[in-house]
C-alpha positions, 0 to 999 in steps of 0.5 A: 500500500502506497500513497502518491505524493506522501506529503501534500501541501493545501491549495487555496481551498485547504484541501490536499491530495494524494492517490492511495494504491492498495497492495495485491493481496485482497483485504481490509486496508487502513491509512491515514492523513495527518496535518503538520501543525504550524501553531501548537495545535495540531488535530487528530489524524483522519483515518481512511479504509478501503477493501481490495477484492481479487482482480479478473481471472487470469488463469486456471490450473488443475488443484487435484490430481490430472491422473487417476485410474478407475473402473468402467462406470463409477466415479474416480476416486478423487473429485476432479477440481480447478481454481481460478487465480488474477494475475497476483495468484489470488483466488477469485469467485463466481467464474463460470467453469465448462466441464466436458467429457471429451473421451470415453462416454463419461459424465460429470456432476453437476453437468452445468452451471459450475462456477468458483467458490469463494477460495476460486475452486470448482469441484465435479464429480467424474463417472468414467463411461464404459470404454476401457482405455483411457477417457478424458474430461476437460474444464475450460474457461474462456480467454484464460491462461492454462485453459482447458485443464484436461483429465485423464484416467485409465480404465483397465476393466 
C-alpha cells in the first residue's frame, strides 16, 4: 500500500491530495492523513479504509490430481477440481467453469452451471463411461491462461 505524493501541501481551498494504491493481496486496508501543525495545535489524524477484492481471472490450473485410474462406470476416486487465480495468484469467485467429457462416454456432476467458490475452486464429480482405455474430461474457461485443464484416467476393466 502506497500513497502518491506522501506529503501534500493545501491549495487555496485547504484541501490536499494524494492517490492511495492498495497492495495485491485482497483485504481490509487502513491509512491515514495527518496535518503538520504550524501553531501548537495540531488535530487528530483522519483515518481512511478501503477493501481490495481479487482482480479478473487470469488463469486456471488443475488443484487435484490430472491422473487417476478407475473402473468402467463409477466415479474416480478423487473429485476432479480447478481454481481460478488474477494475475497476483489470488483466488477469485463466481467464474463460470465448462466441464466436458471429451473421451470415453463419461459424465460429470453437476453437468452445468459450475462456477468458483469463494477460495476460486470448482469441484465435479467424474463417472468414467464404459470404454476401457483411457477417457478424458476437460474444464475450460474462456480467454484464460492454462485453459482447458484436461483429465485423464485409465480404465483397465
Amino acid at each position: 500500500m502506497r500513497s502518491i505524493p506522501a506529503t501534500a501541501v493545501t491549495d487555496a481551498q485547504g484541501k490536499a491530495l494524494s492517490h492511495w494504491t492498495l497492495g495485491t493481496v485482497p483485504g481490509d486496508y487502513t491509512g491515514q492523513a495527518t496535518v503538520v501543525a504550524q501553531e501548537d495545535s495540531t488535530p487528530p489524524p483522519v483515518t481512511f479504509s478501503a477493501t481490495a477484492n481479487a482482480g479478473s481471472p487470469d488463469s486456471v490450473r488443475a488443484d487435484s490430481p490430472t491422473v487417476q485410474n478407475g473402473r468402467r462406470g463409477q466415479p474416480v476416486d478423487e473429485p476432479l477440481v480447478v481454481v481460478v487465480v488474477d494475475r497476483y495468484g489470488n483466488p477469485v469467485p463466481n467464474v463460470e467453469v465448462n466441464w466436458r467429457a471429451e473421451l470415453g462416454n463419461g459424465q460429470v456432476s453437476p453437468a452445468s452451471g459450475t462456477v468458483t467458490d469463494a477460495a476460486g475452486r470448482c469441484v465435479v464429480t467424474w463417472t468414467l463411461g464404459n470404454r476401457i482405455g483411457i477417457q478424458q474430461v476437460s474444464a475450460e474457461v474462456h480467454d484464460l491462461i492454462g485453459s482447458p485443464v484436461t483429465f485423464s484416467a485409465t480404465v483397465l476393466f
